[in-house]
Phi, psi and omega in degrees: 000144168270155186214133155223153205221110201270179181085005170333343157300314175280123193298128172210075187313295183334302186293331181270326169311241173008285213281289197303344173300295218274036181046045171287149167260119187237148193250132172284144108250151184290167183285147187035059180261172169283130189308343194292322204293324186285001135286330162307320191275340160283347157311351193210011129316141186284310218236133193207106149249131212215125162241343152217359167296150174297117206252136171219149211296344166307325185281303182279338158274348170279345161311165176223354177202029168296103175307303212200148155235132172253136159265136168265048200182198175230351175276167203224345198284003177288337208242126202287087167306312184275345146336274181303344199270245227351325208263331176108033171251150163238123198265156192198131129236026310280100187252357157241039173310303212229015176305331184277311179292004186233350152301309185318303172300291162351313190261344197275310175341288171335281172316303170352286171311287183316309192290339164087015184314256209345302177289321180289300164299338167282338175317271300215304149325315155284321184249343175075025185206159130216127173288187194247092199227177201280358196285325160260038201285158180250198189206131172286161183257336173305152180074346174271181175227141220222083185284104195285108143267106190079112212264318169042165158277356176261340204298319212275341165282323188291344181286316177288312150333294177290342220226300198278313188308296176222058126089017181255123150286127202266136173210154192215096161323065209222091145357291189269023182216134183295142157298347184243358143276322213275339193272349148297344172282337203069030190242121176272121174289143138206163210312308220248142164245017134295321170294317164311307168323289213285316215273348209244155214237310155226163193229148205203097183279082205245056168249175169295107162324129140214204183275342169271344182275348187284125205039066171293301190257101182250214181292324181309318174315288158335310187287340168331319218258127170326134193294319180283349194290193170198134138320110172247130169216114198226014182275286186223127179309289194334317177307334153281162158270083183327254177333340155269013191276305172314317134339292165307319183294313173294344191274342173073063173219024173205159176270331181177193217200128160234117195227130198241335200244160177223095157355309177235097156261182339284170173294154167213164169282012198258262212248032185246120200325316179277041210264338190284344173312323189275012154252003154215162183287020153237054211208139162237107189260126170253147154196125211026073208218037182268318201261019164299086162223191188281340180288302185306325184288335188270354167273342185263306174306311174284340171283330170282312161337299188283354153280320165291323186277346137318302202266348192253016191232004173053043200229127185307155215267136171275154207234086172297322199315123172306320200318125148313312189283027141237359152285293181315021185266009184288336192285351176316323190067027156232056154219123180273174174243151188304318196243024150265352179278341173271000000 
């Protein structure tokens, strides 16, 4: 099979090793390649691996012999799902590799932040001291309350992280989810989110991209939220209103901001509409290196293997994802669902 596979900056020996053993023919490509070129190489491939280039119904119609795209990864809004299904393709992702591990990142931001390391360590570098002046004073996470949008499984671990770990009440903003799920989580619901907004000390974003969630927290929102409080966001940059999230922060109507996702990655310091984040000091910009560790890569790589070793066994593609748009993909007759294996 030709199988290509973009995004070639994020590294995957295990998968390229492999897919090239079983004499596949496989093609790299970069990250902001252009549409013409990724469609000519997709025209005539079997296999579309993918994790954050934009996949487009331009692009998948012009195939002739695409079985399936896999994301390697777990969002989905890059790539024209009813495009493919519409074509006899099937999208598949790997969606719980890194929930813990993205919890992890999510909650060390936090600390990062309150605690002021990035800056106390740019001290300490530069002057090789900092005295205990108001300028570094932290903040505890214990005794504070700490709002989860979107209770999920990583939401419901960074809740667990907070709450058992160090003594913070977790409260959650999550539609689809029963109050008596959330309270098994250790999480207290609430209806509106606004009232999470006005109550929480800091706030923590695990929701799912979608056209509803999309800028859920724009200006009104933002002003809702306590002058002291701080932002984590480690799902999808959309969900914010970027620009007006820079705009509370230069206006001093949020205490800081810690962020791993972008609307437009990657970020820079020249012409990228957010380029001013990286002057101030109370802002942690990461990037989108949350679900990166060695455990996780090696959890993405053997799942991906095995959505490929489906397809190339002609045996239906496992759908783990909870997402509506890859569960309703059963009409195909080529996916199984996770709890039909059992």
């Amino acid at each position: 099979m030709k199988i290509v596979r973009t995004d070639k900056e994020l590294e995957l020996p295990l998968v390229d090793r492999e897919l090239e053993a079983k004499g596949h023919e496989l093609v790299l490509l970069p990250e902001g390649l252009s549409e013409e070129l990724l469609l000519e190489e997709v025209r005539d491939c079997d296999l579309l691996l993918m994790c954050y280039t934009t996949i487009s119904k331009q692009v998948i119609e012009a195939s002739t012999k695409l079985k399936a795209i896999i994301k390697y990864g777990v969002g989905i809004d890059a790539i024209d799902i009813t495009a493919a299904n519409n074509k006899g393709v099937v999208v598949v992702n790997v969606p719980e590799y890194a929930e813990e591990t993205v919890a992890e990142g999510a909650f060390a931001m936090l600390l990062a932040l309150i605690k002021k390391i990035p800056t106390i360590q740019h001290q300490m570098s530069s002057y090789a001291w900092a005295w205990p002046t108001q300028r570094w004073l932290g903040q505890d996470v214990s005794g504070k309350t700490l709002g989860i949008i979107g209770c999920g499984k990583i939401g419901s671990s960074m809740a667990r992280m907070a709450g058992l770990g160090f003594n913070a009440k977790v409260i959650g903003y999550d539609p689809y989810k029963s109050r008596d799920e959330l309270a098994e989580k250790g999480i207290v619901k609430v209806e509106a989110l606004n009232t999470l907004l006005k109550e929480s000390d800091f706030i923590s974003l695990h929701a799912v991209l979608t056209n509803e969630t999309h800028h859920m927290l724009g200006r009104e929102e933002l002003a809702k939220i306590k002058k002291t409080a701080i932002i984590i966001n480690t799902a999808r940059g959309a969900l914010i209103d970027e620009e007006e999230l820079l705009q509370a922060l230069e206006k001093e109507q949020l205490a800081g901001a810690a962020l791993d996702v972008y609307s437009n990655e990657p970020l820079n310091q020249e012409f990228h509409p957010l380029k001013k984040l990286y002057t101030m000091g109370n802002v942690l910009l990461f990037p989108h290196l949350s679900f990166y560790t060695n455990e996780a890569l090696e959890r993405l790589e053997t799942e991906t293997l095995d959505r490929c070793e489906e397809i190339f066994e002609n045996r239906p593609v496992l759908i783990k994802s909870k997402d509506p748009r890859l569960q309703q993909q059963s009409h195909l007759n080529t996916v199984y669902k996770s709890d039909e294996r059992l």
